[in-house]
MARKEPA-425600 format. One line per field, with one value per atom (N, C-alpha, C): residue number from 1; residue in three letters; atom name; x, y, z. Coordinates in steps of 0.1 Angstrom, whole numbers. Each point is the difference from the previous one (the first is absolute). Example, Ala and Ser with C-alpha at 12.3 -4.5 7.8 and 13.67 -1.06 7.14 Angstrom:
<pts>
n	[1/1/1/2/2/2]
res	[ALA/ALA/ALA/SER/SER/SER]
atom	[N/CA/C/N/CA/C]
c1	[132/-9/9/-4/9/-8]
c2	[-57/12/12/11/11/11]
c3	[78/0/0/-7/0/8]
</pts>
This chain:
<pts>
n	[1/1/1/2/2/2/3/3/3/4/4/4/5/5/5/6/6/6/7/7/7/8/8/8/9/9/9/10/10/10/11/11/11/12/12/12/13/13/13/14/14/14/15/15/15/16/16/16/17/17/17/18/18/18/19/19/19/20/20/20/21/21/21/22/22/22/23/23/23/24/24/24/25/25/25/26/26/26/27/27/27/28/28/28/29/29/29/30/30/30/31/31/31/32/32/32/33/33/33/34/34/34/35/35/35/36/36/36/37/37/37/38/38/38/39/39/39/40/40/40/41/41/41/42/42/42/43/43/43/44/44/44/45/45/45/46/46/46/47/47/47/48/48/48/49/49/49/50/50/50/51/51/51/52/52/52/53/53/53/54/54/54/55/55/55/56/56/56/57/57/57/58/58/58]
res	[UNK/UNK/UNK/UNK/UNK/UNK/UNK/UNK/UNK/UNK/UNK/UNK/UNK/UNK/UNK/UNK/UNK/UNK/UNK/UNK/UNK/UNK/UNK/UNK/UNK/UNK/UNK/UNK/UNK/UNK/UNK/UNK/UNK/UNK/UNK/UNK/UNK/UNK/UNK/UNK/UNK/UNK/UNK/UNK/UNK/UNK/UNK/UNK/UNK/UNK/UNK/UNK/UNK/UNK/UNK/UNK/UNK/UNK/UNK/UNK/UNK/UNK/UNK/UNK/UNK/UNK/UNK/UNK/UNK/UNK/UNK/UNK/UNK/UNK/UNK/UNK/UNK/UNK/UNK/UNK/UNK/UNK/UNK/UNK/UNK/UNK/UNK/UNK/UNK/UNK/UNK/UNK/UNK/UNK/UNK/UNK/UNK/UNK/UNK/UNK/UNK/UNK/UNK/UNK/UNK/UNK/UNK/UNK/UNK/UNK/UNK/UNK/UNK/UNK/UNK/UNK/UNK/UNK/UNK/UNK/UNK/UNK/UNK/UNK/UNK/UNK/UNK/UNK/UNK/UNK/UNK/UNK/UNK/UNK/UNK/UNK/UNK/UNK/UNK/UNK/UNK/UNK/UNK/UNK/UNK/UNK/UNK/UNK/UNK/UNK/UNK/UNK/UNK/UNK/UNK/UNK/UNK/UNK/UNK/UNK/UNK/UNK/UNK/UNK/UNK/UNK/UNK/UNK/UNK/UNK/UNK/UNK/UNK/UNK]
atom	[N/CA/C/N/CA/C/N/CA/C/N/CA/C/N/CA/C/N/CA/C/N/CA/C/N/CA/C/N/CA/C/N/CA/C/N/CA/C/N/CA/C/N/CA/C/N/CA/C/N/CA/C/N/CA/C/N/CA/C/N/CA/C/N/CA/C/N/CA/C/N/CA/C/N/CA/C/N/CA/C/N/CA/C/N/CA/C/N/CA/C/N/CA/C/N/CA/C/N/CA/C/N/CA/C/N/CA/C/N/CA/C/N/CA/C/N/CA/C/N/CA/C/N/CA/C/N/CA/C/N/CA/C/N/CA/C/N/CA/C/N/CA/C/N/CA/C/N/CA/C/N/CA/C/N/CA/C/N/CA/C/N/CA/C/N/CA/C/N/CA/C/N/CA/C/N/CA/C/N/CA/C/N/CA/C/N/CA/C/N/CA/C/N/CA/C/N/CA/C/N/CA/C]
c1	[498/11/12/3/14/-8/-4/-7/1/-7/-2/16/8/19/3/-3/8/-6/-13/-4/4/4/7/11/9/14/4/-15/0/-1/-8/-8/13/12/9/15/-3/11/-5/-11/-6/3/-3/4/16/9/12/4/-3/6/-8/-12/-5/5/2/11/12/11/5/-4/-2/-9/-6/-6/-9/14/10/13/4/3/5/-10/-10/-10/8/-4/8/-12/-14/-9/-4/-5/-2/7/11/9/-3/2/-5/11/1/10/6/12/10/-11/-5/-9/-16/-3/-11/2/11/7/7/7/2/-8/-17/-10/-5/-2/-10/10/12/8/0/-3/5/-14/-12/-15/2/9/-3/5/12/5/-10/-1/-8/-12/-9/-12/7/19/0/5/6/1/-14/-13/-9/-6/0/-6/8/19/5/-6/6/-5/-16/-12/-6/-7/10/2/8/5/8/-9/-11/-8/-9/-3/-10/4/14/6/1/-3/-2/-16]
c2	[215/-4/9/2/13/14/6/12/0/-16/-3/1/-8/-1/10/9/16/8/-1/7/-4/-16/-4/3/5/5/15/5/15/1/-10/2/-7/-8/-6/14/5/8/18/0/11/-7/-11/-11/-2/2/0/11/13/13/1/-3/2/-4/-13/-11/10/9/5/16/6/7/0/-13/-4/1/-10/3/14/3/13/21/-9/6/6/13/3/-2/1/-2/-18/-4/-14/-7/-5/-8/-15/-4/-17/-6/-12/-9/-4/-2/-6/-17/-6/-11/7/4/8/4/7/6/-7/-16/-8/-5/-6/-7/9/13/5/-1/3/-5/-9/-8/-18/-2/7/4/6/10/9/-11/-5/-11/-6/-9/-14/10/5/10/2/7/2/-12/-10/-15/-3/2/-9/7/16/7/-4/2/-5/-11/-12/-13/0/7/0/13/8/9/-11/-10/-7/-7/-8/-11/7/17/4/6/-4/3/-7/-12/-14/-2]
c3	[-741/9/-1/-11/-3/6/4/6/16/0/20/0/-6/9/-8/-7/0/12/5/11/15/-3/15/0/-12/1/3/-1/4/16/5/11/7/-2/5/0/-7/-5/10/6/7/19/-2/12/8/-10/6/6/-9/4/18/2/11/10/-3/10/0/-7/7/10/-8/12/9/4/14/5/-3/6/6/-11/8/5/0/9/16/-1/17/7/0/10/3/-9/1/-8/3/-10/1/-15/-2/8/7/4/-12/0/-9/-6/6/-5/-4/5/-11/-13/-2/-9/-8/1/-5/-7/8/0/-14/2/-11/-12/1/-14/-7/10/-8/-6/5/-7/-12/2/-13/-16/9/-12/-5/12/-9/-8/5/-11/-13/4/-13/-11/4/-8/0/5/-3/-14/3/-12/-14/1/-10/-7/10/-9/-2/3/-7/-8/-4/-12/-12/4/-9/-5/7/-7/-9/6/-10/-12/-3/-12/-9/4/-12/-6]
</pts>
């Protein structure tokens, strides 16, 4: 369990940066809601990996 949410916190933490660059892309730029949408993704992935990086520490 501590491995899987250190790897969702990687894969959450590679997630955000994208969300801003689809942004500011000059040929195909993400809508301000796409760009939101994939953020608020990269979050939760990365609270789900935390809290369970946390349970596999007990």
């Amino acid at each position: 369990m501590y491995r899987f949410g250190r790897l969702l916190q990687i894969v959450a933490m590679i997630l955000l940066p994208l969300a801003i660059v689809g942004n500011l892309s000059p040929e195909r730029p993400l809508t301000l809601g796409q760009s939101l949408t994939l953020s608020t993704i990269g979050v939760i992935v990365f609270l789900l990996g935390y809290f369970l990086q946390q349970t596999g520490k007990k």
